[in-house]
N, C-alpha and C positions, 0 to 999 in steps of 0.2 A: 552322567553322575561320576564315572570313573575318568573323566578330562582329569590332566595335571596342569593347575593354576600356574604357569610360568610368566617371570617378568614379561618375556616378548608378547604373552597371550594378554597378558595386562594392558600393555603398550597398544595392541591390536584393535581393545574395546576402547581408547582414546584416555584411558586412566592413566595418571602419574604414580609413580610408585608411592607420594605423600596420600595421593588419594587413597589407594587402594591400601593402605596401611589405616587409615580412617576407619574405612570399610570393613575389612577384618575386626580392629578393633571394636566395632560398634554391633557387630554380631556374634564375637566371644570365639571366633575359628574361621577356616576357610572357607571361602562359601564354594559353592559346584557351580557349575558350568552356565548353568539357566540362573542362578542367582548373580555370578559374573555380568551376563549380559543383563538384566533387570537394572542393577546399579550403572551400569554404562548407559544405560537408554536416560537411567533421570538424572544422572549428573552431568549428565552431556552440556556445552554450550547451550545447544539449542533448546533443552528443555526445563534446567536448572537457573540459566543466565546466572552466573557463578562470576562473570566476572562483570555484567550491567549493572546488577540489583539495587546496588547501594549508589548505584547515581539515577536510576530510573526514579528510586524513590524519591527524588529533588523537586518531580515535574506536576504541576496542579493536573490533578485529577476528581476533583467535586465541583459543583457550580449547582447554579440554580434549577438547572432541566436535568440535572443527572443524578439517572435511578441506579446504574451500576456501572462501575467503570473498571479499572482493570482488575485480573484476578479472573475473570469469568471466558467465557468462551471468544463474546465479543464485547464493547459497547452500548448501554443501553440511555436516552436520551430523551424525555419526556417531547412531545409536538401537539399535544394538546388534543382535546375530544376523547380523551382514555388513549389515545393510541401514542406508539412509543418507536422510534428509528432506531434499530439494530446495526452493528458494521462495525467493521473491522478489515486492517489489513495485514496480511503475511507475504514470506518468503517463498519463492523455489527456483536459488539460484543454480546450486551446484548440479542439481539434477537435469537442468534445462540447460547446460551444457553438457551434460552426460547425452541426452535424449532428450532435445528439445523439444518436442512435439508432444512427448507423455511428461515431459516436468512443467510444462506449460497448461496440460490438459489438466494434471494432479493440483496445480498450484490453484487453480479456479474452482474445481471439485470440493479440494481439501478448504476455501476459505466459503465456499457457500454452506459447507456441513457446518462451521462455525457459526452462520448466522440462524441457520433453522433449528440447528438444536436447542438454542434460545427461545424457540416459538415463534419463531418469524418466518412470515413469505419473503424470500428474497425478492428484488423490484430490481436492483440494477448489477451491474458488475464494471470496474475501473481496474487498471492497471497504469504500471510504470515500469518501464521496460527501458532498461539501457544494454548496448553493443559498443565491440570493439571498432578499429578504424573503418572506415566504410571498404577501403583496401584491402584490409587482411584477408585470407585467404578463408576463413572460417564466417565471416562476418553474415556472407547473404546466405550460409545455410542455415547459421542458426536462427536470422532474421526470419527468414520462409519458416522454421519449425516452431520457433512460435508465435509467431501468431497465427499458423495454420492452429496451433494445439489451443492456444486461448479461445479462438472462434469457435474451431471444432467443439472445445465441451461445454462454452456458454450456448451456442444456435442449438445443437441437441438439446439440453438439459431446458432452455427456453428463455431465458434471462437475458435481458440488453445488454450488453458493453456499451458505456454509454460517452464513455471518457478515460483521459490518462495521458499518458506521455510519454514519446520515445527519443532517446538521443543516444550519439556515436560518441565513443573518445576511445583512445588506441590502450586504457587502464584495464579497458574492459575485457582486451582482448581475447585472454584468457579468464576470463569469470563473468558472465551477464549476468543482468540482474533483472528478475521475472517478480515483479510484487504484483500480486492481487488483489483487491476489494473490494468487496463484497457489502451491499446495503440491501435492508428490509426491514418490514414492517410487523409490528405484534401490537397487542391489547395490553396496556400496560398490568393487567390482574391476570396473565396470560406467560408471565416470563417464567421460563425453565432452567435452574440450576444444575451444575451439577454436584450438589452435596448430597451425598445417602443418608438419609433418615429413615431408624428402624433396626430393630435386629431379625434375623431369620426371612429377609424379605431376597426374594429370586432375583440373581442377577442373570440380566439377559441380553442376548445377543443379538443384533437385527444388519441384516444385510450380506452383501454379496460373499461368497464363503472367501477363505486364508487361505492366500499361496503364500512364495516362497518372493516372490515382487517384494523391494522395500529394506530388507532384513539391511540394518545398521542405517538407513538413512538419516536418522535423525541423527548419529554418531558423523555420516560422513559430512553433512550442513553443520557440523563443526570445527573442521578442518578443516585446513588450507588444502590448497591442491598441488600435485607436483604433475608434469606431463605425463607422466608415464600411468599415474592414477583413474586418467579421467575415462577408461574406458572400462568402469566398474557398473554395467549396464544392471546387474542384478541390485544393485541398491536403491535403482529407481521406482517405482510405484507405476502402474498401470492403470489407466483411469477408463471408468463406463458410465460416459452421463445418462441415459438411460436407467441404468440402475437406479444410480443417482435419481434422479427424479421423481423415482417409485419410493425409494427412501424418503424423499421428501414430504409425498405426498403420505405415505405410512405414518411417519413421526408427527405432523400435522395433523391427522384425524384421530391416531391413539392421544396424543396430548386432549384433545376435546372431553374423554371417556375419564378423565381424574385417573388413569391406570398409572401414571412416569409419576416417581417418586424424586428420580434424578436421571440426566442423560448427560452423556460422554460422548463425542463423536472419536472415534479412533482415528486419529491423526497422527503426528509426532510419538516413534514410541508403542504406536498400535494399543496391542491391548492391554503393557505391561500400562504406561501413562493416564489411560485414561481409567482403570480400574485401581490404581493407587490412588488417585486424584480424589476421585468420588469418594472415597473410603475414608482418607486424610482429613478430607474438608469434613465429612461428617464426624470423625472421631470413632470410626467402627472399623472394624477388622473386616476385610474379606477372604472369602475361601473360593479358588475357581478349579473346577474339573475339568483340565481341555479335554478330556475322551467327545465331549459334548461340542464342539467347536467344531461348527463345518469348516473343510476344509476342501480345496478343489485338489490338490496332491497329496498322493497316499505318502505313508512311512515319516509325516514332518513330526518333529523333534520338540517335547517342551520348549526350549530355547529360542525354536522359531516361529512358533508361533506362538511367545511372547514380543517377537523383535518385529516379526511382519508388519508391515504398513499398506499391508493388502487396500483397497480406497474402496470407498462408500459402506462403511459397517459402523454402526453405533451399540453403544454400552448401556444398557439401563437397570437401575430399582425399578422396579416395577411393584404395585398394590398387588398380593397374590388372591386377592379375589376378583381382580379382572384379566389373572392370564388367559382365559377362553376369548374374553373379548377381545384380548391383545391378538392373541391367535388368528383368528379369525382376518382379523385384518389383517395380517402379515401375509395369508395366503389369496389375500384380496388381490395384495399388488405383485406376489408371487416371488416375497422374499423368503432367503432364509434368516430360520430363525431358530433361539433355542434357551434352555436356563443354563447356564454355564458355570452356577455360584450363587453364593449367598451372603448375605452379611452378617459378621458375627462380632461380639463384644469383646473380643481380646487385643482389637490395635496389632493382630498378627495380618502378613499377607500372604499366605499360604496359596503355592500353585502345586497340582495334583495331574500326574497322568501315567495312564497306565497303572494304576493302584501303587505310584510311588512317588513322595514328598518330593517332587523337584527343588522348590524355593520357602520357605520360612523366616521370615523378613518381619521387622517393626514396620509396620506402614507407617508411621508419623516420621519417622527419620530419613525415610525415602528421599522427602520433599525439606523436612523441618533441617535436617544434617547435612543436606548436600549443600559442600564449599562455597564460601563468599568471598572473591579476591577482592582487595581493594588494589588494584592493578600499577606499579609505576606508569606516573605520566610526567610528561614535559610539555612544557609553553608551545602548543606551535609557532614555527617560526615568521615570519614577517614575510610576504611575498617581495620579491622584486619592485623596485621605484619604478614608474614611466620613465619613457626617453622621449627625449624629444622629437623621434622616428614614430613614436606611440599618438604622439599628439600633433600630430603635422598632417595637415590636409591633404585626402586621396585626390588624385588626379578629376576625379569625376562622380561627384556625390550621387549621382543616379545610379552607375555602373557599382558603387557602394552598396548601395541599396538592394540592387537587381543581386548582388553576392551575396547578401543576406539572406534574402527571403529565400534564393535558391539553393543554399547549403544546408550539408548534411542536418545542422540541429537548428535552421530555421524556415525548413521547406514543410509544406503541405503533407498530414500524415494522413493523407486521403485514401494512400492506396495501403496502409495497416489497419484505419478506420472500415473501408468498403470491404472487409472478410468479416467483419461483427454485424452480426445483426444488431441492430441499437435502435428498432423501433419496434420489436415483439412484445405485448402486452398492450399496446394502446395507449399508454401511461406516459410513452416519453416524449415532450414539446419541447426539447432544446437539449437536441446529440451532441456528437463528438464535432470538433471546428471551433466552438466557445471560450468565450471565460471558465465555463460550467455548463454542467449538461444539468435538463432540468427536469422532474418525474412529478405527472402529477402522482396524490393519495386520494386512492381508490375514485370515487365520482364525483369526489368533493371538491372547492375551490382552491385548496392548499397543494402549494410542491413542495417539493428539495430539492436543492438546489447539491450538488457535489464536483467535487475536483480532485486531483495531486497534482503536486508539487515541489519540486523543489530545484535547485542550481548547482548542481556540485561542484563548477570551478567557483564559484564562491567560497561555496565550504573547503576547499583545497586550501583557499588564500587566506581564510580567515574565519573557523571552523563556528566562532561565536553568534559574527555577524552572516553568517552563512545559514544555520542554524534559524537566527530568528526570522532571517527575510523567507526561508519556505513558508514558515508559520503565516509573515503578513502577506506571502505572497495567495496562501491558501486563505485567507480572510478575505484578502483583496479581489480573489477570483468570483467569490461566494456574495459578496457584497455589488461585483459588478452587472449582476442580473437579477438586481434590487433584493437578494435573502440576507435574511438576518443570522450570522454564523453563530451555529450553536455547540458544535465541539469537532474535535479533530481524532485521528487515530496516526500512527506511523508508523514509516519501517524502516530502520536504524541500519543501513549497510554499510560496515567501515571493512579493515583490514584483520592482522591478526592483534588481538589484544594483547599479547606478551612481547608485542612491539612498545614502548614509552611511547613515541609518536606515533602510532596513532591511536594509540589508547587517550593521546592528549588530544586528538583531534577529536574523538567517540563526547568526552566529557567535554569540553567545549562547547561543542557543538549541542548536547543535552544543557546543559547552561542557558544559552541563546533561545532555543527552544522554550524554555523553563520561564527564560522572560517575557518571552513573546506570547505564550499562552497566558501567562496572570495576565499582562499587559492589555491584551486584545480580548477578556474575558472567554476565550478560548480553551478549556479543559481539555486532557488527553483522556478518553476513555479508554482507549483501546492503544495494543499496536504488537511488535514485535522486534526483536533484532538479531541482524545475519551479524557475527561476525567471521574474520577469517577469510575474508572474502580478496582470497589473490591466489596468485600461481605462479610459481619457481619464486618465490620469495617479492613478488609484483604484488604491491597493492591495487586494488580501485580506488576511486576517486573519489573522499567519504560523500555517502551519498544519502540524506536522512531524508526518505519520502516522506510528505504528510499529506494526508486523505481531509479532507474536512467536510462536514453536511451543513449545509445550512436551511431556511424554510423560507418559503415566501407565502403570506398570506392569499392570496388568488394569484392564477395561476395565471392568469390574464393581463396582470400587474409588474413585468418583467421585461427587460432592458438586453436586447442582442448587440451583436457587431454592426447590424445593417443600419446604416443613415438613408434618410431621402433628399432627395433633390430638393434646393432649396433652406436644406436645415444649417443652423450656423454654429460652428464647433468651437469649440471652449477648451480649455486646456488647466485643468485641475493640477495643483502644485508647481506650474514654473516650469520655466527650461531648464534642463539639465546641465551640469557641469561635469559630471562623474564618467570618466572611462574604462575608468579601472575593472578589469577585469570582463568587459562591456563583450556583449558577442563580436561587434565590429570591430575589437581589438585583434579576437580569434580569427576569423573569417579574413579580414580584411590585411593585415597587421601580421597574422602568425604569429601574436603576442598574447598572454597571460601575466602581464606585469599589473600592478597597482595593485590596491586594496580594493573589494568589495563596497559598494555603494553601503556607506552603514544605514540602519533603519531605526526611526525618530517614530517611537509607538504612539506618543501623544498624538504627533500629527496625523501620523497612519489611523488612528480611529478617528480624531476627529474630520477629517477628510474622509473615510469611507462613511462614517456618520452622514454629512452631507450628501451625498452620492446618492446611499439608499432612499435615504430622506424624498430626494429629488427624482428619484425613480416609481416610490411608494407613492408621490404625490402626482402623476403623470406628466412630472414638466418633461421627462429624460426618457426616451424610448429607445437612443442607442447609445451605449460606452462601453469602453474597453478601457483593461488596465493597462500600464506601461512598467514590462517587467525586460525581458532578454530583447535585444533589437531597440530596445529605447522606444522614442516616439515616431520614429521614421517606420520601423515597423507594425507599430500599431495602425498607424494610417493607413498604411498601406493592406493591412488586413481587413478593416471597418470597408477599404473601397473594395476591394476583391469581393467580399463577402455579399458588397449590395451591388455591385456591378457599378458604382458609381463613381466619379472621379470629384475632385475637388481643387478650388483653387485658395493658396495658403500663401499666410505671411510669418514667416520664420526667420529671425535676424541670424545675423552672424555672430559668432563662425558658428554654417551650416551644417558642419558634420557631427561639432558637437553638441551643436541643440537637438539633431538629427537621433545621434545614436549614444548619448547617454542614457546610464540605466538608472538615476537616481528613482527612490522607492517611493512610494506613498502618492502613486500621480495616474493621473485618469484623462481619455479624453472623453468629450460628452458630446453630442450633438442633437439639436433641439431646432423649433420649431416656435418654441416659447421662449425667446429670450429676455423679455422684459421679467415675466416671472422668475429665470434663472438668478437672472443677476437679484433682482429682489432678494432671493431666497439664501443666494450668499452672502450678501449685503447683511440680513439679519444672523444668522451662522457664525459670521465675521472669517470666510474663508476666501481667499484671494482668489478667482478666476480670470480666464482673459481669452479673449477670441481670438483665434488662429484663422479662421476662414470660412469660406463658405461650402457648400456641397452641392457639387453641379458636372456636367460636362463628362469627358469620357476619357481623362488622364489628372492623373496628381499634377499638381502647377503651383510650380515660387517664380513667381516672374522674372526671366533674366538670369534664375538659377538652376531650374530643376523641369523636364516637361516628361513624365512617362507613362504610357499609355495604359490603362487600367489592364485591358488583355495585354500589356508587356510584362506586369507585373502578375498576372496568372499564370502564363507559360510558363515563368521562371519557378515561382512559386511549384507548381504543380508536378513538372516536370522530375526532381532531382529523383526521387524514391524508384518511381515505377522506371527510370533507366537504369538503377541502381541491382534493380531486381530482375531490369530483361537482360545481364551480362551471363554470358555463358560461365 
């Protein structure tokens, strides 16, 4: 209480001196120490989005299955029979280069608390994980931390990692990018908000007690980093999946009891966020006593443990004629637990300890007053033209290929995949290696189908069409194991916003998104955004993940990478002409010149239209889509994957029919080609057979001969050498 508010202490909690003149204003005086940090915790980037807001607002978010979409904890998505698909995905970048292993473990924790406070059993867990150069000096530690820390708290905790995606680029070097997400299942008359409804009803506390872990995190995943920063180990969060899981299963059986009026997972902000939040949304005041706040360290301070981000604690209204029941269970599963507050009719947020006013605050202005920049942007600019060096035939289209598959961002993620469990529950028929991983629901014949996605050297060159191709690429992935996409979530990671560039490249890119989601009937329920995300002034590489769920009616009815012997392959959309930007440009080339393959949505649905169709109907039991690596690599994964090789007719020039990445194109392989063609014939979609499926190497006769096991070693190999270097 006796702190003196100086600019630098202002500066400290990430406030501008505009802001904090705001702030004063808006409360008639200075505020104290604990009320400083309250207002830094919700006007922060990360919790306010002060400077997304008014372009998130651009991006569809209702549609025909959707029961709640953002605004809430996570996503909510009607799948028919009463039941309803929960998810969502978040951040933990900065922290997971702080302390990869606990900003890793916290990121998975922190986005499953998001789906079950909703009344959901989580079913699966996805990430998308980008690193710096495979080179750098930092790259295999932070590599080994997390995904020791992602495995470590999904296998605990019990939840498959089921899918996701990892890739190097040297942007990253100083800032990785750890997104998580999180999917589960509820009863759709079963969904838990968090608005408090009610006056005089007990606010209460459940789960593991408040350290001193956390304090400013959501402050510091709003700031850029400088080197000297990043060994701020006390702002990371410490995670217990165990705990965790006792939480789960608490909040799951107290929801059954009618006792949750509202629940809050303390996330982002701890307990200041999510007890405004609740409060806000209802229109009621609250009043909280930390004396009452377990805590695992003596002497902490109102202030911190407002700012703690201690993991695994939720917030609730609770009916106070079922606290004994509430009770009861809490020491079932052997949490703590406690009333901590109440809510009251005055729209004040009153925090109390030690029998003295620390903070007295408007709750509605918390959330309703904090800043909305509409941020300077600029055009991104135009990548570089191809050369004629860009487009001129490698030496050896095989030896092209074998550098593909075997490189850093397009070799086998088998040995990140083999630390997940990805088959615990019983529930999952098609893991990580996919178009999409695929879950059945509960004993019934329905899956879902889920993915992310997205291309950042795309988005680099062309943040529009960058933008839209994750979205079609995540339809496309969803569509490839015959489910029908029913909405998406994202995670928005650009650089610092008070850059024009890339605040132009943020809004672009949300743009392209924006189209792609009407376009493809694709709604955003959910999602998040990092920004900020660079070091010494070093951007990343805008990187807009999208998550997407899709369903498949039987579960039995679904479309992998494996062809059989004998089957005759098709080739959905045409050969490519597009290089631009092509992996084989990166890999092969050491180029990032041309424009992004743009993506033609009409076509893009009506050809995945087809696809499903053709999969739904059992003509298609195996396709894949053609997205990074073009068609040379898709082939050559369909043969890895079934151990099969095939013999192919691919005109020239081979390298570019080979590894263009033009969007909207599928290969198919069948067993039923008379129906196939039938079926696009009526469709009115142009197919065309590429070859047959046989024998024990890829073959263009006179062009191309390589041994399926050549193209595994290569494949397989790059990671686990990557990771046995001293």
């Amino acid at each position: 209480m006796d702190v003196e508010i100086t600019p630098d202490l202002v500066a400290q909690h990430g406030l501008t001196a505009d802001e904090y003149e705001r702030f004063c204003g808006l409360i008639g005086r200075t505020p104290t120490l604990t009320e400083l940090g309250i207002v830094s915790a919700m006007w922060n980037e990360h919790c306010s989005y002060k400077s997304s807001r008014i372009h998130l607002r651009t991006m569809p978010t209702t549609g025909r299955n959707v029961i709640h979409g953002p605004g809430e904890n996570a996503g909510v998505v009607d799948i028919g029979d009463g039941l309803a698909v929960v998810f969502k995905m978040e951040s933990h970048n900065h922290p997971s280069y702080i302390e990869p292993y606990q900003g890793a473990t916290t990121g998975v924790g922190g986005i499953l608390r998001d789906v079950f406070t909703m009344g959901a059993r989580p079913i699966a867990c996805l990430n998308a994980i980008r690193f710096g150069a495979p080179d750098h000096e930092k790259t295999r530690h932070l590599v080994s931390g997390v995904v020791a820390g992602i495995g470590g708290y999904g296998n605990a905790f019990g939840v498959p990692t089921v899918g996701g995606e990892v890739e190097f680029d040297p942007s990253y070097n100083g800032n990785p990018l750890v997104n998580a997400m999180a999917v589960g299942l509820a009863r759709q008359d079963s969904i838990f908000l968090s608005k408090a409804e009610g006056v005089g009803r007990p606010i209460v506390y459940l789960g593991s007690k408040t350290g001193r872990d956390g304090i400013h995190g959501a402050t510091m995943a709003s700031a850029s980093f400088d080197s000297e920063d990043q060994s701020e180990r006390s702002t990371v969060q410490v995670g217990d999946p165990y705990a965790e899981k006792r939480l789960l299963e608490a909040c799951l059986e107290l929801m059954k009891t009618g006792a949750v009026i509202a629940i809050q997972d303390m996330g982002a902000a701890g307990l200041t966020s999510s007890a405004v939040e609740m409060g806000a949304k209802g229109n009621l005041g609250i009043r909280l006593d930390l004396d009452n706040v377990p805590c695992r360290e003596t002497g902490m301070t109102a202030y911190e443990m407002m700012l703690s981000e201690s993991q695994e604690r939720m917030l609730m209204v609770l009916n106070p004629e079922h606290w004994d029941k509430a009770r009861a269970i809490f020491e079932k599963w052997e949490l703590e637990s406690a009333i901590v507050g109440e809510t009251t009719d005055d729209l004040r947020f009153r925090v109390w300890h030690n029998g003295v006013e620390e903070a007295n605050l408007p709750i509605k202005e918390l959330g309703d007053e904090a800043p909305v920049y509409d941020r300077p942007w600029t055009e991104p600019a135009a990548p570089p033209a191809l050369t004629e060096a860009d487009l001129a035939a490698p030496n050896d289209v095989g030896d092209a290929l074998l550098a593909l598959i075997g490189s850093a961002n397009g070799c086998s993620r088998r040995w990140v995949w083999e630390q997940y469990d990805h088959v615990i529950s019983g529930n999952v028929v098609g893991g990580p290696g996919g178009d999409a991983a695929v879950v059945r629901v509960g004993d019934g014949p329905t899956a879902l189908a889920m993915t992310v996605d997205v291309s950042p050297r795309y988005c680099q060159a062309d943040p529009f069409e960058g933008g839209k191709q994750a979205v079609a690429e995540a339809w496309r992935n969803l569509t490839a194991v015959g489910a029908t996409p029913l909405a998406l979530t994202d995670n928005l990671n650009f650089g610092a916003a008070t850059n024009p560039e890339i605040m132009g490249q943020f809004v672009r890119a949300i743009h392209g998104i924006g189209e792609a989601a009407r376009g493809l009937d694709f709604p955003v329920v959910s999602g998040n955004v990092s920004l900020y995300n660079q070091t010494d002034g070093k951007s990343i590489l805008p990187t807009p993940a999208i998550g997407g769920v899709g369903k498949l009616d039987h579960v039995d009815v679904r479309a992998t990478l494996a062809w059989a012997a004998g089957d005759t392959i098709f080739l959905v959309g045409g050969h490519g002409e597009h290089l631009g930007q092509s992996l084989y440009l990166d890999v092969v080339r050491g180029s990032r010149n041309g424009a992004p393959p743009p993506v033609d949505l009409a076509l893009e649905k009506r050809h995945g239209d087809f696809v499903r169709a053709a999969i739904v109907d059992g003509i298609v039991k195996a396709c894949h889509d053609i997205s990074s690596g073009g068609l040379g690599t898709a082939l050559a994964e369909m043969a890895m994957t079934s151990g099969i090789g095939a013999r192919l007719d691919i005109p020239d020039p081979l390298h570019v029919h080979l590894f263009a990445e033009e969007q909207g194109r599928y290969v198919l392989a069948t067993s039923d080609t008379d129906r196939l063609l039938l079926a696009a014939a009526n469709a009115g979609i142009a197919i065309a057979p590429i070859g047959l499926v046989g024998g024990a190497s890829l073959e263009i006769p006179g062009k191309l001969s390589l041994p399926v096991a050549a193209l595994t070693e290569a494949h397989e190999s790059y990671l686990p050498a990557l990771m046995a270097q001293p």
